[in-house]
VMD Tcl script that draws the C-alpha trace (Angstrom):
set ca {
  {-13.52 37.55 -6.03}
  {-10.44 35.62 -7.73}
  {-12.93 34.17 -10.44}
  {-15.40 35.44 -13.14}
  {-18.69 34.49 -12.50}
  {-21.24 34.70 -15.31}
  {-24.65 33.93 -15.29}
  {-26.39 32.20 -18.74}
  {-30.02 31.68 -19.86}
  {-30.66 28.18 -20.97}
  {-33.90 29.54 -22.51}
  {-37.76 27.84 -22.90}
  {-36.30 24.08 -23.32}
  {-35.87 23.37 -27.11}
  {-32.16 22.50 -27.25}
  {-32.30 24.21 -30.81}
  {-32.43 27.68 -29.49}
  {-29.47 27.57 -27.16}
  {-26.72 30.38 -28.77}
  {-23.44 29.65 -29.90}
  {-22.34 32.07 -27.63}
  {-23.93 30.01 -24.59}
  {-22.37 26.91 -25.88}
  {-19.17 27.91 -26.13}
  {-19.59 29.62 -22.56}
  {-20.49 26.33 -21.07}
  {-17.77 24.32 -22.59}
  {-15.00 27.08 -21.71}
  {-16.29 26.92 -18.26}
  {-14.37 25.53 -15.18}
  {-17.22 24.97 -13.77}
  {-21.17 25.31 -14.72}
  {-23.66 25.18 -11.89}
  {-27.47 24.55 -13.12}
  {-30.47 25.96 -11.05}
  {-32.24 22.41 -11.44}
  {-31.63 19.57 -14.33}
  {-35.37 19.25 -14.58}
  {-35.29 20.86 -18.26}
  {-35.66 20.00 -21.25}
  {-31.97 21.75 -22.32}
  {-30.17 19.55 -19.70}
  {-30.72 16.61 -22.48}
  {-28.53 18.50 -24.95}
  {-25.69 19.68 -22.49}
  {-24.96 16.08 -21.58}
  {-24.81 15.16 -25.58}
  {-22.21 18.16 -25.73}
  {-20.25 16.44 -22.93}
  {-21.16 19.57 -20.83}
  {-20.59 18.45 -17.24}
  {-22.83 20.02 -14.86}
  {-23.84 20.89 -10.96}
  {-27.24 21.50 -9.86}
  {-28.99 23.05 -6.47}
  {-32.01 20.53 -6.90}
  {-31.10 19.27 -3.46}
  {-31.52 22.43 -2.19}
  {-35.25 22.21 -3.18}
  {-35.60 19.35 -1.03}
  {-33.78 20.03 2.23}
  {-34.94 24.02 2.34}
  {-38.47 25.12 3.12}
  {-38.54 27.73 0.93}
  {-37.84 29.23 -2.40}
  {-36.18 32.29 -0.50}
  {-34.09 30.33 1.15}
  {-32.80 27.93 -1.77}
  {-31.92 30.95 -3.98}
  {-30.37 32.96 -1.08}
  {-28.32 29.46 -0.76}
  {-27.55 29.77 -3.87}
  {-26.11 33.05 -4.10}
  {-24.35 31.96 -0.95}
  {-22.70 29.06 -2.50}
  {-21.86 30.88 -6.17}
  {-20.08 33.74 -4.14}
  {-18.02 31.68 -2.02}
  {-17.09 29.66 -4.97}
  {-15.95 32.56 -6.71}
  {-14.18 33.86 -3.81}
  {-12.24 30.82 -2.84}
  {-11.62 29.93 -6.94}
  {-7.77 30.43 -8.39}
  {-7.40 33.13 -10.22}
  {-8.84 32.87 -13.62}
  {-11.34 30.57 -13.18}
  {-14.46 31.08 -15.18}
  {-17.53 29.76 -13.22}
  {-20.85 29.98 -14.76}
  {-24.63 29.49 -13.70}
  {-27.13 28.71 -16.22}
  {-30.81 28.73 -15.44}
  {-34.29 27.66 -17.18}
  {-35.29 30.82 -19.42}
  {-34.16 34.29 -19.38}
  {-31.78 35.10 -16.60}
  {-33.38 38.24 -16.06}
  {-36.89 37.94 -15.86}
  {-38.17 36.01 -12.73}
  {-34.41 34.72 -11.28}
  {-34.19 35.42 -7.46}
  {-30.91 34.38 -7.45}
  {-29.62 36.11 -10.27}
  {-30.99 39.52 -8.43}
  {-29.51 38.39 -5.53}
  {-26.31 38.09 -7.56}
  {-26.67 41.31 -9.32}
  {-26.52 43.09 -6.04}
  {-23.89 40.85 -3.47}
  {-21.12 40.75 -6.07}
  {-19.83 44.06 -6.60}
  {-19.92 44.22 -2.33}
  {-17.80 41.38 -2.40}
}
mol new
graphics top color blue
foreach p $ca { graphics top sphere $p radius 0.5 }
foreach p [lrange $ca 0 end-1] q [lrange $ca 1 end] { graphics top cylinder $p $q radius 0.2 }
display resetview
């Protein structure tokens, strides 16, 4: 991969508890990719002038939740792959990126293949 991809918790939804640490992640960002925009955190990151993409259309035109967050992995690989040098991509999802994140697992194990 020619980028850095990192993956972010955006937590339970009060924009209060976001981290420093995540904020200035997201605005350092070339690019942030968001599982969905349905939450309550997505308010906050427009405020901050945070510009984000989602995968909610992958909800709709997939038949199931394997298949979104296998498309997802898919699509933040190549992304990274195809990226210049230096770029900094990240993907922040609802909660704790760790605890029921297909993708994110997903992630965990394709990267260090590719």
């Amino acid at each position: 991969m020619s980028a850095t991809l990192t993956v972010v918790g955006l937590g339970s939804g009060n924009p209060d508890r976001l981290t420093l640490g995540i904020i200035k992640k997201l605005k350092a960002a070339s690019v942030v990719y968001v599982r969905t925009q349905e939450h309550p955190v997505m308010a906050a990151l427009t405020e901050l002038e945070i510009a984000t993409q989602s995968f909610d259309g992958l909800y709709e035109t997939l038949s199931s939740f394997p298949e979104v967050y296998a498309a997802i992995t898919s699509k933040l690989i190549e992304e990274a792959r195809s990226a210049a040098d230096g770029t900094d991509i990240v993907y922040a999802v609802p909660g704790h990126p760790m605890v029921a994140e297909s993708a994110v697992s997903q992630l965990r194990q394709r990267c260090p293949e590719e």
